[in-house]
N, C-alpha and C positions, 0 to 999 in steps of 0.2 A: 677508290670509287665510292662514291655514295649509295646506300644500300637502297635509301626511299630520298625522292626528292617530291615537293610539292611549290606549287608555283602560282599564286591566287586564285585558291581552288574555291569555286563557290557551288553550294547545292540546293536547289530550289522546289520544293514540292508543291506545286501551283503560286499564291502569291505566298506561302511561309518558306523562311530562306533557314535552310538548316546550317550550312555552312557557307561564311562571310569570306571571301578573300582571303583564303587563310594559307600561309607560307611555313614552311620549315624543312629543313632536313634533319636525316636519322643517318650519321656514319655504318659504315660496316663496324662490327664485331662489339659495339655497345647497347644497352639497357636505354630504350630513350623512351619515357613518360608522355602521354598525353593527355593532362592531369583537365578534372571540368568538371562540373556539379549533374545530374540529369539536363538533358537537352542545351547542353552548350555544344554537342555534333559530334563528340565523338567517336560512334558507333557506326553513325551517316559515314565521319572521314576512312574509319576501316575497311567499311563495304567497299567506298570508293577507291581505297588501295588494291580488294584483290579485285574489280574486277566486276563485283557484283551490282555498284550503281554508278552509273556513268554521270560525271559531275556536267552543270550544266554549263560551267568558263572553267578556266584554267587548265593548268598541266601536271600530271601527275605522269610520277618515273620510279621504276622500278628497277633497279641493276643496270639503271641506263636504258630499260626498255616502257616506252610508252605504253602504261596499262592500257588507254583506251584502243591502240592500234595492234599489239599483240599481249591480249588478255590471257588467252591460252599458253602462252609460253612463259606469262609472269604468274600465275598460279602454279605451275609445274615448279617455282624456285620458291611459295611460299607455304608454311603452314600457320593455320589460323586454328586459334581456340577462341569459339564463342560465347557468347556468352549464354546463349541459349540450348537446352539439352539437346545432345547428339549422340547419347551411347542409349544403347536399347537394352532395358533391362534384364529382358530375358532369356539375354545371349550370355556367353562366358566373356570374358575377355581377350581371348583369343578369336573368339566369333567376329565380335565388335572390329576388331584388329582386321580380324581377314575381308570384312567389307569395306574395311576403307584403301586397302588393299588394290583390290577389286575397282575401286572408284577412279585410286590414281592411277591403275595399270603400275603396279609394284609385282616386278620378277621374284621368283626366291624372296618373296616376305620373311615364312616363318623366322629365317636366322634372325634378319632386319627387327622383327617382333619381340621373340625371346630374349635377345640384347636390350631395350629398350625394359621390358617389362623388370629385367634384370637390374638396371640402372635406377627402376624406379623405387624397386623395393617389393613388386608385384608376381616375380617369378611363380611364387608359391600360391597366387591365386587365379593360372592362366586359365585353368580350365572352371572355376567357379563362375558362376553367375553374376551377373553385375550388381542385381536389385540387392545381394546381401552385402555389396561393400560401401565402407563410409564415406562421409562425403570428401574427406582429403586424398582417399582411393582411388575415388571417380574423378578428382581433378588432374589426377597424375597421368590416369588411364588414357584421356582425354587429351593430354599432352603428347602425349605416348605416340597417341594416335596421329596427331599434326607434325610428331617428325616421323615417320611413316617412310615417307618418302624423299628423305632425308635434304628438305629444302635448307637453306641460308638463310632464312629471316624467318622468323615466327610473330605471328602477329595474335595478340592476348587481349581479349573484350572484357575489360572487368575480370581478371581471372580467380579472384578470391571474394564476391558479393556474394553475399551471405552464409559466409566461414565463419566459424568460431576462431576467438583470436590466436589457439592453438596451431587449428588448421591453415590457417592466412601465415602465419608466420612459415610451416611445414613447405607450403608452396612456395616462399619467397626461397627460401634454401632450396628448392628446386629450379628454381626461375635460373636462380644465379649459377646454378650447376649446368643448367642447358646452355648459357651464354660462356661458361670460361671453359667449362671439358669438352661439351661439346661443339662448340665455337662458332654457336649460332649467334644473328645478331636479332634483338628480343625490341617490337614496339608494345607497347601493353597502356593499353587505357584504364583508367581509375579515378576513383574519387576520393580514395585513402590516400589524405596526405602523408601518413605518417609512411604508407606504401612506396609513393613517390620518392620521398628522403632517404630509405633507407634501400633503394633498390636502383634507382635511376642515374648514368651517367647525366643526363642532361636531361630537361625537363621541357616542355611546352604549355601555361597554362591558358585555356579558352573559356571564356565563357558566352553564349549564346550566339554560338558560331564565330566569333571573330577571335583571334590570341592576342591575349594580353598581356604576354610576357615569354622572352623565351632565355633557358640558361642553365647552369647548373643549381644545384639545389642550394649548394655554398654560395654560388654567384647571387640569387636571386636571394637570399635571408641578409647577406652584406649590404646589397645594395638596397632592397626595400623589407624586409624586417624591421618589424619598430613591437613594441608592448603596446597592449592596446587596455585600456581602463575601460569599461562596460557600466555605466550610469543608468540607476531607473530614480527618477526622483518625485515627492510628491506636487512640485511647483516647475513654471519652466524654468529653466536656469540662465544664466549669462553667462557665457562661455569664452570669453574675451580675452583674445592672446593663445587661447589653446588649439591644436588641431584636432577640431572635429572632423572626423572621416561621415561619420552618420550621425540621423537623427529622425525620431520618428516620436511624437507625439513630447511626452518627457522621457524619453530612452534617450542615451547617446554614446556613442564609442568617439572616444579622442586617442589618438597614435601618441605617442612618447617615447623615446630613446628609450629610459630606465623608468620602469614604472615603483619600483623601492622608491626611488627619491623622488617623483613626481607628485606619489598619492597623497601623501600628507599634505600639500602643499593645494592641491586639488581641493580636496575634501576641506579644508582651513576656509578655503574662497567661496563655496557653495552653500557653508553650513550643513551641518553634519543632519541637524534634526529631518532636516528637507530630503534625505538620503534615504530609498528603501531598498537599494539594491544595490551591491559594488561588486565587481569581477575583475580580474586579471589577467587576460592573453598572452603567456612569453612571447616574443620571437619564436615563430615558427614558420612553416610555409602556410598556415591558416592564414597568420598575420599580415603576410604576403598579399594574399586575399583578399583579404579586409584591408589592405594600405590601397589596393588599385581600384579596388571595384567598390567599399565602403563596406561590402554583404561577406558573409562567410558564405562558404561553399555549399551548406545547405541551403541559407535561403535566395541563391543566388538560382538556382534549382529549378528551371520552367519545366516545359513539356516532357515527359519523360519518351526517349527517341524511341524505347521499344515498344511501349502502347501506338504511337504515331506509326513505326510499321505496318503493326498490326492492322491500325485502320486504313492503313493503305493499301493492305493486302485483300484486305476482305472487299473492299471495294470494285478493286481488279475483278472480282468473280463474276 
């Protein structure tokens, strides 16, 4: 069975369309990425998997079961980490634990808890307060929390923005231990490619609500991975015969198989004096990025989805 299916889902908040028609599925028991810059939706497509924003077309499936038709019953088989704070700092973590508890109607917690806390590495700080623990602590705690109630799919908002590359790394070795020991099946949204590649069975990338690519992270570098040569020159150039992906003023990024053998051969055509700036992109999934859309992932980067909430929240009042 398929864990999440999605079916030209589109989401609209008056005439701004957060999410385009957007398709994919996420198998059971795999790591599936849904990789996108700020406001390419994918925060919008989360809410809309558990439940919380009803899309305004298409079809979204949960275990087989229609979120919009039994919402209540497809939350009861997920847990989410947000990306936005949800432990209270002036409780222990035990505290923390026992309200969310309380939330899902969880019997016999404590065992459910101390195991979990145990798993995480956290035994030893059940009964401490939250505000003294770090921030890879808090992300653990946090996790802790969303298998609570011991659902089959976990769904992850950004789970490591604004980790140190310590702690980001901490959490992927925890990500992967939640998905093989305890054999949950993990969606997590990101903007870390290097997060993607090293974490994701299969990948989805979107940008500005629509997917631009869908595959494995091997599949997708094989098929559109190229080196990318990064040009700032003092004149415009003539670029003739090369592939330019972009361009903007005297900037320019051209794609190339090998950029070792390329460059010399480049820089020889253009004249060197004319040259104030040369970079080099391996193959990556950035370059990926840069082959479909021309932009990397930063500057690909519109409205950011969680300010747009917020203004949509406040509105409501």
């Amino acid at each position: 069975m398929r864990a999440i299916l999605l079916e030209n889902v589109t989401k609209k908040f008056g005439d701004f369309t957060a999410v385009d028609g957007l398709s994919f599925h996420v198998d059971e028991g795999e790591i599936f990425g849904l990789l996108g810059p700020n406001g390419a939706g994918k925060t919008t497509t989360i809410k809309m998997i558990t439940g919380l924003l009803k899309p305004t077309s298409g079809r979204i499936e949960v275990l087989g079961m229609d979120v919009t038709k039994e919402t209540m019953r497809v939350k009861e088989r997920l847990g989410w980490v947000s990306s936005e704070v949800i432990l209270d700092d002036d409780l222990t973590a035990m505290q923390n634990l026992w309200i969310q508890a309380k939330l899902y109607g969880v019997k016999n917690w404590r065992e459910r808890a101390e195991n979990l806390l145990r798993f995480f590495g956290l035994e030893g700080f059940k009964d401490s307060k939250v505000k003294g623990f770090s921030t890879g602590m808090r992300k653990k705690l946090e996790i802790a929390m969303a298998l609570l109630h011991s659902p089959e799919i976990i769904l992850m908002d950004e789970p490591t923005v604004g980790l140190d590359v310590v702690s980001r790394k901490a959490v992927w070795e925890v990500i992967t231990r939640v998905n093989k020991e305890l054999r949950v099946t993990v969606l997590l949204t990101t903007h870390y490619l290097e997060e993607a590649d090293s974490l994701c069975n299969r990948i989805v990338i979107v940008n500005r609500g629509k997917k631009v690519v869908e595959g494995t992270p091997e599949e997708l570098k094989s098929m559109y991975a190229y080196d990318v040569i990064e040009l700032e020159s003092a004149v415009p150039l003539k670029l003739d015969g090369w592939d330019v992906v972009y361009s903007d003023g005297n900037k320019y990024r051209i794609k190339v198989k090998d950029a070792a053998s390329a460059l010399p051969r480049l820089i020889m055509e253009v004249e060197p004096q004319n040259l104030r700036k040369v970079s080099v992109k391996r193959a990556s999934l950035d370059s990926v990025f840069i082959s479909l859309t021309g932009l990397s992932l930063e500057e690909a980067g519109g409205i950011d989805e969680r300010k747009l909430q917020m203004i949509l929240r406040r509105a409501r009042r």
